[in-house]
N, C-alpha and C positions, 0 to 999 in steps of 0.2 A: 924425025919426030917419032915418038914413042906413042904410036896408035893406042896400044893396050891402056896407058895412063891417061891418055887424053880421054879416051875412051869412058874410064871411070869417072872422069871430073865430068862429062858430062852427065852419066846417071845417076852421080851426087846430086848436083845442079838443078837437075829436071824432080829430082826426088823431094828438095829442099823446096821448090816452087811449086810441087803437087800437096805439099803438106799444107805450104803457106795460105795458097787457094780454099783447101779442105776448110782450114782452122776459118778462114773469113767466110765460106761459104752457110759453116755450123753459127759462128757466131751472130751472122746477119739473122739468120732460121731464127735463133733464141730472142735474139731482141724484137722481131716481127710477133714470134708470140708471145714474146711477153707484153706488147704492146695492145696485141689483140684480149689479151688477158685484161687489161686494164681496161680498157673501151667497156669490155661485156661487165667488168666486175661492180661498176657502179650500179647498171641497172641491179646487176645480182644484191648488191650487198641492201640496195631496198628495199629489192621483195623480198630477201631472207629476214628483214626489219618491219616487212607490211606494211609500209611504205608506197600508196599509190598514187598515180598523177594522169592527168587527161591527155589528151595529143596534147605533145608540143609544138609552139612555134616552129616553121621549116621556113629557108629561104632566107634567112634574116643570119649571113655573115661577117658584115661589116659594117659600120657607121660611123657618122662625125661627131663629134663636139659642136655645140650652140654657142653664139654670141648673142645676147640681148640687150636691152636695158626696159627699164620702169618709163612706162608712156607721161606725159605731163599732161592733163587734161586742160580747156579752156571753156571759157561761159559758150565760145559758139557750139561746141560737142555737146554740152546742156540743153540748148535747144532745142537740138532736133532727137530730145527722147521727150516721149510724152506721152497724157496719160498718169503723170508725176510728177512731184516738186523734186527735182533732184540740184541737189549743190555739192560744194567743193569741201570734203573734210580735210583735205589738204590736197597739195597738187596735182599728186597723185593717187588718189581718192576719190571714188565717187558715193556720195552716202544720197539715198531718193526715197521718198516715202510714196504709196501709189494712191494713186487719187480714188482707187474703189479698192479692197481687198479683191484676191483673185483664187477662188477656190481652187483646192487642187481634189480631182475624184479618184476615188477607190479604184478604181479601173484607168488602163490607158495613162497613169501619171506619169511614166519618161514622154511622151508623145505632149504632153500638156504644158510640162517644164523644159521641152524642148519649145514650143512655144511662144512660152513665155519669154526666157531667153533672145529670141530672133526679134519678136515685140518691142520688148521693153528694155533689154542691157545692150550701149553699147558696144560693138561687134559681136552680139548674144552670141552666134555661132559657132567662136573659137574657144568655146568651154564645153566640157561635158559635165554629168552629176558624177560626182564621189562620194560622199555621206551623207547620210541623217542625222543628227542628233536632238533626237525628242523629247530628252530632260530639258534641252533651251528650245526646244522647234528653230534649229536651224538646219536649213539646206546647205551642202559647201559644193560649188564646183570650178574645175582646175583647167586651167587652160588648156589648148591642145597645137600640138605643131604638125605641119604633113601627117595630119590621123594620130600622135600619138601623145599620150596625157605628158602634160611639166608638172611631178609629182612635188607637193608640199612647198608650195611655191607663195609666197606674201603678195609679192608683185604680177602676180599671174592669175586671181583669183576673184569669185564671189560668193557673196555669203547672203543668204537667203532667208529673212526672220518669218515665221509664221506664226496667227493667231491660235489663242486654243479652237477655232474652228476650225481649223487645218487649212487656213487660208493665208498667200503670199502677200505680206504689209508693208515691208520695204525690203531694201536690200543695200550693201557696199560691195563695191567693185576698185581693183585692180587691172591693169594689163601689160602686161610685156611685148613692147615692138618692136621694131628694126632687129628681126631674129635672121639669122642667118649662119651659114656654116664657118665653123672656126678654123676645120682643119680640111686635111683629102679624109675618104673615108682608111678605118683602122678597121681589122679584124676584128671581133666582136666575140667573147666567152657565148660556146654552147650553153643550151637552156638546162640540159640535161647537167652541163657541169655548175650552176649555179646553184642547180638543188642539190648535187654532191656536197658542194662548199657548205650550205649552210647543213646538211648533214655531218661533215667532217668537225663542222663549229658547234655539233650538237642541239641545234637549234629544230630539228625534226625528230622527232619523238615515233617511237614504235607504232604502228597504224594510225598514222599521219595524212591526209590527204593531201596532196596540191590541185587545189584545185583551180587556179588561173598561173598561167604564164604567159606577158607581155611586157614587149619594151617600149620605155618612156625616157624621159631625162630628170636629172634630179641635179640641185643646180652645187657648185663647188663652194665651198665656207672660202671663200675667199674676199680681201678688202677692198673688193673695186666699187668705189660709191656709184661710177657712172653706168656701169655695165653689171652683168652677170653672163658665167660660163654657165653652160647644164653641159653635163655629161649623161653619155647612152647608160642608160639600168634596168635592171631585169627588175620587174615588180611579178614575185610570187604571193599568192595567197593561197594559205593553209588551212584548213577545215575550215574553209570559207567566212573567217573573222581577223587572223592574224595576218597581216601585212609587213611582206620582204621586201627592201631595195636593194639588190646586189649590183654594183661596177659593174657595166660589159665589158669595158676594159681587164680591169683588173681583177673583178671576183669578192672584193672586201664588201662586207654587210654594212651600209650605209646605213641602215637606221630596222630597227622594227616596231611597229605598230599594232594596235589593237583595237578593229574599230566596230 
């Protein structure tokens, strides 16, 4: 054997496999920071835009998809609210007029229309308040699943007329039952990349506030007469009137609002 040549192939060899090492060790280095470049640059490129937002949600990295459907009311579920003529505007419908108006006060009004709710709408408790609208004096509020709102929802909802004395006079109701999960849980878009997205979509404007982020479900356009999917959504709101629903899934802007 020719020690001297063997000898080179090995410190070819060993030369060729220290370079190989180098090049993957540089190149992993670069992609770590460029990774880490990207994490920091969204918050940067906000506040370089004045762009600011409150704590975000922590803790909340995965969730599932909903299965529902539209409840079917019956005369016996009539009965037993009262206090009010309520009947059937359709099956699934309840339309009641209350037997006294029910002032709502200047003070303490979540505490009063919570309330009322547990009183007077059947399962009052699975709803929270959402809006005002005081060109019609109505109250709207949306159902809620394990704590979290079913945003914009037909079949998940009530609606609350009041007089010009700022008194509760009837109401229609909706509800959504037999919910349950559709799928195992999926990873869930950070809160922080939601409001990138709608920054990217240009939908956040130079000294912009966010000022709420919370996830809810928002339900899929899809043709199931019997059921409804909701899926997980990021609902942001922006200088506390403009309402986002962004996919946790996937990140696409589901709807914007102005309320």
């Amino acid at each position: 054997m020719d020690w001297s040549k063997t000898k080179s192939i090995f410190i070819v060899t060993f030369l060729v496999l220290d370079l190989f090492l180098a090049y993957q060790f540089i190149k992993k280095h670069d992609q770590d920071q460029y990774s880490l470049f990207v994490e920091s640059s969204v918050e940067e490129q906000l506040a370089a835009e004045g762009i600011t937002y409150n704590q975000l949600p922590k803790n909340i990295s995965a969730a599932s998809s909903l299965n529902g459907k539209s409840k079917t009311f019956n005369e016996e579920e009539l009965k037993t609210l009262k206090k009010q003529k309520a009947s059937l505007l359709d099956e699934q419908t309840i339309e009641s007029i209350l037997d006294e108006p029910i002032p709502l006060p200047e003070k303490n009004t979540k505490a009063k229309l919570k309330q009322f709710l547990k009183e007077y709408v059947f399962s009052g408790e699975s709803y929270t308040f959402w809006s005002m609208n005081k060109e019609r004096n109505l109250l709207t509020f949306y159902q809620r699943y394990n704590g979290k709102t079913i945003y914009d929802n037909e079949s998940g909802i009530v609606v609350v007329h009041l007089n010009e004395k700022n008194e509760i006079v009837s109401y229609e109701q909706t509800l959504l039952e037999n919910i349950e999960k559709l799928d195992d849980k999926q990873e869930v878009l950070l809160p922080i990349k939601a409001i990138e997205n709608l920054y990217l979509k240009e939908e956040l404007k130079a000294n912009s506030k966010v000022t709420k982020v919370e996830l809810g479900y928002y339900t899929f356009d899809l043709p199931l007469p019997s059921s409804q999917v909701l899926a997980p959504t990021w609902h942001i709101i922006v200088n506390e009137n403009t309402h986002y629903f962004v996919n946790a899934f996937e990140g696409q802007i589901i709807q914007k609002s102005t309320k």
